[in-house]
TORZALUM-368404 format. One line per field, with one value per residue (C-alpha): residue number from 0; x, y, z. Coordinates in nm, 4 decimals, decimal comma, padded with zeros to 6 digits. Layout:
<recs>
pos	(NUM/...) .
u	(X/...) .
v	(Y/...) .
w	(Z/...) .
</recs>
This chain:
<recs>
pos	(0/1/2/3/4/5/6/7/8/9/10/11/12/13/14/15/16/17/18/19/20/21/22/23/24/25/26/27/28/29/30/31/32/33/34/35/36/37/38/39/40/41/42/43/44/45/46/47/48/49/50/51/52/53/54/55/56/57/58/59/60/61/62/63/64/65/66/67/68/69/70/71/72/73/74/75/76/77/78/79/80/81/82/83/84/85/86/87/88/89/90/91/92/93/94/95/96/97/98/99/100/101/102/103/104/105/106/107/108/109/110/111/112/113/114/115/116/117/118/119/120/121/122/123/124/125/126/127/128/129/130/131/132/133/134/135/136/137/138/139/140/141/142/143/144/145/146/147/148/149/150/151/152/153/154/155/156/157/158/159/160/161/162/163/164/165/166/167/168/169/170/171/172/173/174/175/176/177/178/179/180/181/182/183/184/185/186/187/188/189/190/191/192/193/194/195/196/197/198/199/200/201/202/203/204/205/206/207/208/209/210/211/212/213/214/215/216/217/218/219/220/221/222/223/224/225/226/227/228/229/230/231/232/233/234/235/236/237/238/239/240/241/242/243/244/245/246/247/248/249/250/251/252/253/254/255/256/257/258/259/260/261/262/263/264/265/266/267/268/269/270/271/272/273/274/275/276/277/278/279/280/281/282/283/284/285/286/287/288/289/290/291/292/293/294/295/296/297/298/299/300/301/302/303/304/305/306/307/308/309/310/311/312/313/314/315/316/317/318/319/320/321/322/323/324/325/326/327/328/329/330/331/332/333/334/335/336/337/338/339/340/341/342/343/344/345/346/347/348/349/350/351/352/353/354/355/356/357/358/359/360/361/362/363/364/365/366/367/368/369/370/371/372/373/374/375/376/377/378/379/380/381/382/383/384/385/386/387/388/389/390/391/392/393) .
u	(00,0000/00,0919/00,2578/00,0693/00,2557/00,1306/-00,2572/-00,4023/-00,6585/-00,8549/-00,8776/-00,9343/-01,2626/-01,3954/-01,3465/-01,5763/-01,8620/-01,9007/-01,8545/-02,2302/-02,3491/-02,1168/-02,2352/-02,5817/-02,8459/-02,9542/-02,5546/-02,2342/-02,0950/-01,7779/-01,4402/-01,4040/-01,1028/-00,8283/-00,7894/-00,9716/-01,0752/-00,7016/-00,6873/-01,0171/-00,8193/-00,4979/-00,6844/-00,8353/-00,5060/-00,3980/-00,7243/-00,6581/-00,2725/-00,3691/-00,6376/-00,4185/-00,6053/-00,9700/-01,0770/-01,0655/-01,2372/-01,1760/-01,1821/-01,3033/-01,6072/-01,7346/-01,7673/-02,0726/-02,2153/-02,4490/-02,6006/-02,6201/-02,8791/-03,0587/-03,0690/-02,9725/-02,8021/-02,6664/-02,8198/-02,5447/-02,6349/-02,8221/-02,7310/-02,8375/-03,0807/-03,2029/-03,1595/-02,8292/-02,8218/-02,4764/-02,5776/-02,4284/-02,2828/-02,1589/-01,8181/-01,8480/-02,0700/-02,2110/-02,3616/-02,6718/-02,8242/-03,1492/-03,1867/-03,3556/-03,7346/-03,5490/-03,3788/-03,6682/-03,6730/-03,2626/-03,2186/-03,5302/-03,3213/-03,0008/-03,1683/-03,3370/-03,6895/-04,0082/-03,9732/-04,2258/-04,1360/-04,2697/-04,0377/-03,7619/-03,5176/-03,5451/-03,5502/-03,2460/-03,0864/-03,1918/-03,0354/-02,7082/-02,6235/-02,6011/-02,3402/-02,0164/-01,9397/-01,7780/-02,0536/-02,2513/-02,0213/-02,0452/-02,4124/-02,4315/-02,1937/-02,3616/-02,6808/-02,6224/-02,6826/-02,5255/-02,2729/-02,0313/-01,8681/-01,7305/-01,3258/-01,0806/-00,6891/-00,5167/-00,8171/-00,8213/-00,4377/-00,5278/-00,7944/-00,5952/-00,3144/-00,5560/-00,6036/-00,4294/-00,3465/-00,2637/00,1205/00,3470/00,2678/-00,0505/-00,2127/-00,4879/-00,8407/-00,9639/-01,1053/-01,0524/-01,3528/-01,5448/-01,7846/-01,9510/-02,1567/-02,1360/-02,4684/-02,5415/-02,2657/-01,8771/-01,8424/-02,0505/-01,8712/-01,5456/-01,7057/-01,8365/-01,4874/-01,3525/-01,5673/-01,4983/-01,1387/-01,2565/-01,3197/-01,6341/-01,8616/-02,1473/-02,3503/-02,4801/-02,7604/-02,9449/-03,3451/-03,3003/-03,1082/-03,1114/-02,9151/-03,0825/-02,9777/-03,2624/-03,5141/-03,3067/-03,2747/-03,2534/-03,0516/-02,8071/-02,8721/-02,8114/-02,5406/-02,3082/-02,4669/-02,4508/-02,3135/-02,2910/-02,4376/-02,6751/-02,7635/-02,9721/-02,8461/-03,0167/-02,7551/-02,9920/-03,0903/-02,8050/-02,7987/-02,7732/-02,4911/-02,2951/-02,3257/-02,2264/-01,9414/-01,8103/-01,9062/-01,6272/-01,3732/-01,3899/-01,3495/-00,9915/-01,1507/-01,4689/-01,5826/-01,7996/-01,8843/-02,0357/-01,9118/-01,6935/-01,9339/-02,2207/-02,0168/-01,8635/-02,2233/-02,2865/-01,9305/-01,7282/-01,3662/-01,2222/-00,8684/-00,9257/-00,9789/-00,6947/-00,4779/-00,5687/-00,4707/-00,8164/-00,7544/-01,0684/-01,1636/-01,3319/-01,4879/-01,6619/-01,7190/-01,4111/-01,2598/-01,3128/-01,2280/-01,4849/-01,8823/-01,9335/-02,1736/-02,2302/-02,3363/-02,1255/-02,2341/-02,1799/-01,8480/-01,7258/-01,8502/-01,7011/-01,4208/-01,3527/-01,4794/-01,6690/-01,6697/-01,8210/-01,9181/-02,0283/-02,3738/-02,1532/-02,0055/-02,1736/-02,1558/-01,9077/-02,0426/-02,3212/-02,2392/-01,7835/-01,6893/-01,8676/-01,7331/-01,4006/-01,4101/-01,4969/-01,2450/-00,9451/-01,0930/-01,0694/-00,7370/-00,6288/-00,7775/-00,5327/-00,2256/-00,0532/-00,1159/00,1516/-00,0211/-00,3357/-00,4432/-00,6695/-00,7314/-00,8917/-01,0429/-01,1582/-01,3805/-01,3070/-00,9686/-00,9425/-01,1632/-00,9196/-00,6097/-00,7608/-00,7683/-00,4567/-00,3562/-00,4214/-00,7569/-00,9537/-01,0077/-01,3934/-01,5761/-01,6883/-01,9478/-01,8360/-02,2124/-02,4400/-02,1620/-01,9166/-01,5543/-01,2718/-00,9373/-00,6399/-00,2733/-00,2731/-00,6236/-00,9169/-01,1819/-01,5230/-01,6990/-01,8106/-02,1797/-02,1792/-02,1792/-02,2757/-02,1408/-02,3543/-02,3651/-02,0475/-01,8737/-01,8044/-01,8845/-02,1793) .
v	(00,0000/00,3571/00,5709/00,6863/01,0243/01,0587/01,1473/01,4354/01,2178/01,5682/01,5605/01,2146/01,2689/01,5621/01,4142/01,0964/01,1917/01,0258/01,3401/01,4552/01,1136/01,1541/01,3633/01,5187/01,5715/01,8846/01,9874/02,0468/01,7317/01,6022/01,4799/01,1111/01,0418/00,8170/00,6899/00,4894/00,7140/00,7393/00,3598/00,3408/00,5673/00,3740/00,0606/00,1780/00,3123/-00,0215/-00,2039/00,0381/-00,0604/-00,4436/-00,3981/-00,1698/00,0895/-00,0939/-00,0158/00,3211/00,4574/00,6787/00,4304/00,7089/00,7832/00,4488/00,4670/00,6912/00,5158/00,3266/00,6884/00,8613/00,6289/00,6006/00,9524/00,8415/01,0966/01,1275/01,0530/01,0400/00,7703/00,5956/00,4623/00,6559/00,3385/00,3896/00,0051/00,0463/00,2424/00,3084/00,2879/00,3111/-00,0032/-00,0025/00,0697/00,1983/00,1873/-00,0876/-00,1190/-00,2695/-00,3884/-00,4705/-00,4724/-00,8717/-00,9352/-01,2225/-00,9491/-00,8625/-01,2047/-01,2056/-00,9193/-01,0402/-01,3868/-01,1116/-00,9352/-01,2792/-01,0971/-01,1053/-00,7251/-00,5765/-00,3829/-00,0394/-00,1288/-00,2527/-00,0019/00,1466/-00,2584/-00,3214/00,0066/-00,0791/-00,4299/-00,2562/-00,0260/-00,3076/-00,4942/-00,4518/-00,4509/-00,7700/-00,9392/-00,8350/-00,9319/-01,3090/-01,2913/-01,1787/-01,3680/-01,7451/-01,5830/-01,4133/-01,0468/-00,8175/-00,6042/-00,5710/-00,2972/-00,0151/-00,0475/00,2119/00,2607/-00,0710/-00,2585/-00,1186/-00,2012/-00,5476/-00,5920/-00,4042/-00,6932/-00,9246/-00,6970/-00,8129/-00,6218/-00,5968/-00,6659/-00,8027/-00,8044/-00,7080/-00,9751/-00,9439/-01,1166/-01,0718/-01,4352/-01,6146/-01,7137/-01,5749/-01,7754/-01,5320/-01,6601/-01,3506/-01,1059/-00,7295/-00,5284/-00,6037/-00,9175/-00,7934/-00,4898/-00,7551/-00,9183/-00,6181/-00,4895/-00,7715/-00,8274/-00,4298/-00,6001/-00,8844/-01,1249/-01,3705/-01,3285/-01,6129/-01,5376/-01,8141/-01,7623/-02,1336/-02,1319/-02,0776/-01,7235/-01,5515/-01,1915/-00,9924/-00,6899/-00,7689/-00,6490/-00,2930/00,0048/-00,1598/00,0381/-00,0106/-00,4178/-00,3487/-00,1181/-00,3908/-00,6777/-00,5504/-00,8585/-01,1262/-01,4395/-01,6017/-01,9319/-02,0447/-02,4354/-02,6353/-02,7932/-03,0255/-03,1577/-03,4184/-03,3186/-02,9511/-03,0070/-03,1862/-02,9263/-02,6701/-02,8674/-02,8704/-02,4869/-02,4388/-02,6780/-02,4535/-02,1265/-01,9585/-01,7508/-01,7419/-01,4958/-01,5858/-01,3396/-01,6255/-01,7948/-02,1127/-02,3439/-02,2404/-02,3504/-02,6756/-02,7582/-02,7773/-03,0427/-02,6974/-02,7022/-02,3848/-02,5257/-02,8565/-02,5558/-02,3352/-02,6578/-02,7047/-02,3701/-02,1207/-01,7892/-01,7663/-01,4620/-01,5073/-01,1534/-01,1872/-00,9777/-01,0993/-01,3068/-01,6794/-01,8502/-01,5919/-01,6459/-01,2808/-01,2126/-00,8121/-00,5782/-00,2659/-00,0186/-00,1849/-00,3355/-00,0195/00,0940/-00,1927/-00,1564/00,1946/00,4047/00,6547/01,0277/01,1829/01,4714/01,5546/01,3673/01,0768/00,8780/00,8724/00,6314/00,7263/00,7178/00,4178/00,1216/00,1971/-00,1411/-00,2637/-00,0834/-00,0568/-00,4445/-00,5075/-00,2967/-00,4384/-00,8218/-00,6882/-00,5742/-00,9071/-01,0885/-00,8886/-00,9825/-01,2509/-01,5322/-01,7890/-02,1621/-02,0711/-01,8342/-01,8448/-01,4798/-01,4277/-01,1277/-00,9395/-00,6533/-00,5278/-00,5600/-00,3951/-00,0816/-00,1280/-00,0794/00,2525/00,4264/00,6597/01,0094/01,3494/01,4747/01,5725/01,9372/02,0696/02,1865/02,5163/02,7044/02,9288/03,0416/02,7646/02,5001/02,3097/02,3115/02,2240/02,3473/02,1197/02,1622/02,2734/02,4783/02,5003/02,2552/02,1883/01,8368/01,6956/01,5115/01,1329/01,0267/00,7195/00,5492/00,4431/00,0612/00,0972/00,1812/00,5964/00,8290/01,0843) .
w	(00,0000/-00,0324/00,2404/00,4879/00,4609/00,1092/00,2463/00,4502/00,6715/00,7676/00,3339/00,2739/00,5718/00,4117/00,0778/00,1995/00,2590/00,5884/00,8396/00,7039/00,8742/01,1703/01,4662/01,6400/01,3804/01,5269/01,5380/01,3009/01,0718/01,2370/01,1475/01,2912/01,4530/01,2944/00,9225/00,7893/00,4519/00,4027/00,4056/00,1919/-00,0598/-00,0616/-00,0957/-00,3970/-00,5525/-00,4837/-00,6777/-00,9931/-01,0011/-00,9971/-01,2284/-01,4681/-01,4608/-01,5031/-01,1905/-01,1003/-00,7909/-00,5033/-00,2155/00,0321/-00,1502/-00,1104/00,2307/00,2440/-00,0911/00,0599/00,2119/-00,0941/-00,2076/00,0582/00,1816/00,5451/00,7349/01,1367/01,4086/01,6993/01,9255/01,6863/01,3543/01,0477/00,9504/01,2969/01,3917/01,6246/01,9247/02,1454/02,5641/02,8539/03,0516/03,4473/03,3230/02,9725/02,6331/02,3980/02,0958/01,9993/01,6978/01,6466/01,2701/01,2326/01,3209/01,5542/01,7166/02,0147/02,0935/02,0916/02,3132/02,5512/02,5873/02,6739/02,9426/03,0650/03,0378/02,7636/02,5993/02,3789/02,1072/02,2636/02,6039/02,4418/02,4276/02,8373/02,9220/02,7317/02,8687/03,2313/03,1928/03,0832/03,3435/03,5719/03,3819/03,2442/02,9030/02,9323/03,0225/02,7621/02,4935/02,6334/02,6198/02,3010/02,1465/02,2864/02,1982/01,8238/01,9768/01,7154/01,9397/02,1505/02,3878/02,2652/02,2820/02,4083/02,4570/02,5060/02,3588/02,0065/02,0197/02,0559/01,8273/01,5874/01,5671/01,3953/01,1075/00,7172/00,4272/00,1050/00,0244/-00,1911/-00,5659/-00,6963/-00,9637/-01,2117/-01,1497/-01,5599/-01,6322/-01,2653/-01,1689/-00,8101/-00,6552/-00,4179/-00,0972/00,1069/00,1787/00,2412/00,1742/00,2380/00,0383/-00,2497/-00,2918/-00,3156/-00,5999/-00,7555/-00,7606/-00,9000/-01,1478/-01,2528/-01,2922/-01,5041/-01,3070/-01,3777/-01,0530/-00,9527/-00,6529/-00,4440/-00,2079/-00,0482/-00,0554/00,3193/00,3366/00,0220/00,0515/00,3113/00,1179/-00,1556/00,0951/00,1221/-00,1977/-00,5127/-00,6975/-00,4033/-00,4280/-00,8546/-00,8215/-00,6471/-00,8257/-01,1633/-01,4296/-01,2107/-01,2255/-01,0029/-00,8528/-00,5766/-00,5042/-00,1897/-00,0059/00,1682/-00,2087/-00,2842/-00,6628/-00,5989/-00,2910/-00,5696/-00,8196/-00,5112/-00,4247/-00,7944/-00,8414/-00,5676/-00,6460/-01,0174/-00,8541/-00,8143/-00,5491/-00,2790/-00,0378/00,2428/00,5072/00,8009/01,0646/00,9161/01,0463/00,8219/00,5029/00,6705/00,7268/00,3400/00,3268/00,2029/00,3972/00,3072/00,4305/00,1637/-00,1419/-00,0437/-00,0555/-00,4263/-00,5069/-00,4320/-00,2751/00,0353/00,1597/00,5214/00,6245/00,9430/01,2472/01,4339/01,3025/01,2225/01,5900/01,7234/01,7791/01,7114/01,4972/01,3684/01,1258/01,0173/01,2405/01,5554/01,4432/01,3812/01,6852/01,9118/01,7503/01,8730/01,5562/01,7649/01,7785/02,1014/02,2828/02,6278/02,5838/02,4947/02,2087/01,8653/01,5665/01,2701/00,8973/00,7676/00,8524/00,7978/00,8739/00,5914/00,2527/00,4518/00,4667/00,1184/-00,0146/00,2119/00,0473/-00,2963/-00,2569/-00,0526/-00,3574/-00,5799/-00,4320/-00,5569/-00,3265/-00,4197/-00,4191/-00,2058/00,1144/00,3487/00,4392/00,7743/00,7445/01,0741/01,0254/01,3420/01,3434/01,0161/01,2005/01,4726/01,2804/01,1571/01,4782/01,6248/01,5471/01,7122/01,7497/01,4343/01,4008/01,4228/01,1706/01,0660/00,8426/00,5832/00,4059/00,2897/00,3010/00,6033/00,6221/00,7923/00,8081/00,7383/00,7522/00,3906/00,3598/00,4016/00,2513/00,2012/00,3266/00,0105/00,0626/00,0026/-00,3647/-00,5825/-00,8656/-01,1439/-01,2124/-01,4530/-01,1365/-01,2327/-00,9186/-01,0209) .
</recs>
């Protein structure tokens, strides 16, 4: 990847997008604190270099993509979809997601009492104040409570060790073959960037759990899914497990985005593919030796991606983890990986490893528009942006 030196991260922030869905929605946009658009943009420097040129994107902008389309904006404690909320614990904050129709059930088992959906929120807030961040994240993670508590200092240090990233020498995709199992957002944005670069893209959804993502804006669901092929195959259907089973021992590479277990229950070994030669990117929340389960706001968010002010801390951008995932995969699936990899891919961790710096600057208004001053000028935060479905930002 590129030097760090080489980017303003005050620039690469205002350039994103994501400050207008960062901070009070009755107060001023806000830098975040860290890097992460900086890494977005040298990941996508990194894409256009393996793909000689045929993919060309600012890897910054994609992080408030999603936004643009949707017209969600900030809401501080709460996520800009509104399904997330950050609260307090006895000895810090958490973040909850409750984005599934499972999810009042879920969170009732957590706080070991029958909610309704009117009394959820105070009952879920009541349980937390009486325990420790801790102990939520070992409820939630036995119980498949999107979450976790909100790290800080030494703890995003940690976290941050598990992240990977592109190195080495990058490789062209045009004509391998992507067999894509992943949902919502991070792993489709992989394949959609690799098939930009040529690559031939099949999406594979089971009967059971097609891609939740079809139920959110279409021209968000098109936009990444654009060109690629489509299959729906029944594992439980012996003929259709077989043809599964073959469609992966073809591919050169697969992205999954669930827990290892889910795959291994269909007779797919990712360790038995990357033998033969198949590069397999695993995104999940934490890492694939962790029963966390997440979605990209609250990963951020656990991860330490918060801004805050007196009142509290308050979610960065729509759903960061996510885009910043997918683009770290497509880039990991550009590097030349020598007989096989397994890439573990930690969405927190790769949050985690954003973090670190001095304190962003505040913003200011200058007429009918917000700015911030950097170490080089003064500039404008741009409002998120979209490509079309050829993959050009409009």
């Amino acid at each position: 990847m590129s030097n760090p030196a080489s980017h303003d991260p005050v620039r690469d922030w205002a350039a994103s997008g994501i400050p207008h869905l960062t901070g009070r929605s009755d107060g001023p946009p806000l830098i975040p604190p860290g890097r992460a658009a900086t890494v977005a943009r040298e990941l996508g420097d990194w894409i256009r270099v393996a793909s000689n040129g045929t993919v060309d994107i600012d890897g910054a902008a994609l992080l408030a993509e999603r936004a643009a389309m949707t017209g969600h904006t900030r809401h501080g404690d709460l996520t800009p979809g509104g399904s997330g909320r950050l609260l307090p614990a006895s000895d810090g904050w958490v973040t909850v997601s409750c984005a599934r129709p499972d999810d009042p059930l879920l969170l009732g088992a957590l706080i070991e009492h029958e909610v309704v959906e009117d009394d959820l929120w105070p009952q879920v807030t009541d349980w937390l104040a009486r325990h420790t961040r801790a102990e939520f994240d070992e409820r939630a993670a036995l119980l498949g409570v999107a979450g976790g508590g909100v790290a800080r200092g030494a703890e995003i240090a940690a976290a941050a060790r598990d992240a990977v990233q592109p190195s080495g020498i990058p490789r062209s995709v045009e004509g391998l073959l992507v067999v894509d199992f992943s949902a919502l957002w991070a792993g489709p944005l992989c394949a959609q960037l690799l098939g930009l670069a040529g690559a031939r893209v099949v999406k594979v959804e089971t009967p059971q759990r097609p891609d939740g993502a079809r139920r959110g804006n279409a021209d968000f669901y098109r936009l990444l899914h654009d060109g690629h092929e489509s299959v729906v195959l029944d594992p439980a259907l012996r003929a259709e497990r077989v043809m599964l089973q073959r469609l992966v021992a073809d591919a050169d590479i697969v992205i999954e985005a669930s827990r290892p277990r889910a795959l291994r229950g269909f007779g797919l070994h990712a360790e038995d593919f990357v033998a033969h030669g198949t590069t397999w990117l695993s995104i999940t929340a934490a890492g694939r030796d962790s029963d966390r389960i997440g979605f990209g706001d609250d990963i951020a968010a656990s991860a330490g991606l918060v801004t805050s002010d007196d009142a509290g801390p308050m979610f960065v951008g729509d759903a960061i983890a996510d885009p910043l995932a997918g683009l770290t995969a497509a880039a990991l699936a550009m590097c030349d990986p020598g007989p096989g990899k397994l890439w573990d891919l930690s969405m927190r961790a790769t949050v985690a490893a954003t973090l670190g710096g001095p304190p962003p600057p505040q913003t200011r208004r200058d007429g009918d528009r917000w700015v911030v001053d950097t170490t080089t000028g003064t500039v404008p935060l741009d409002p998120p942006r979209a490509r079309s479905s050829g993959g050009e930002t409009r």
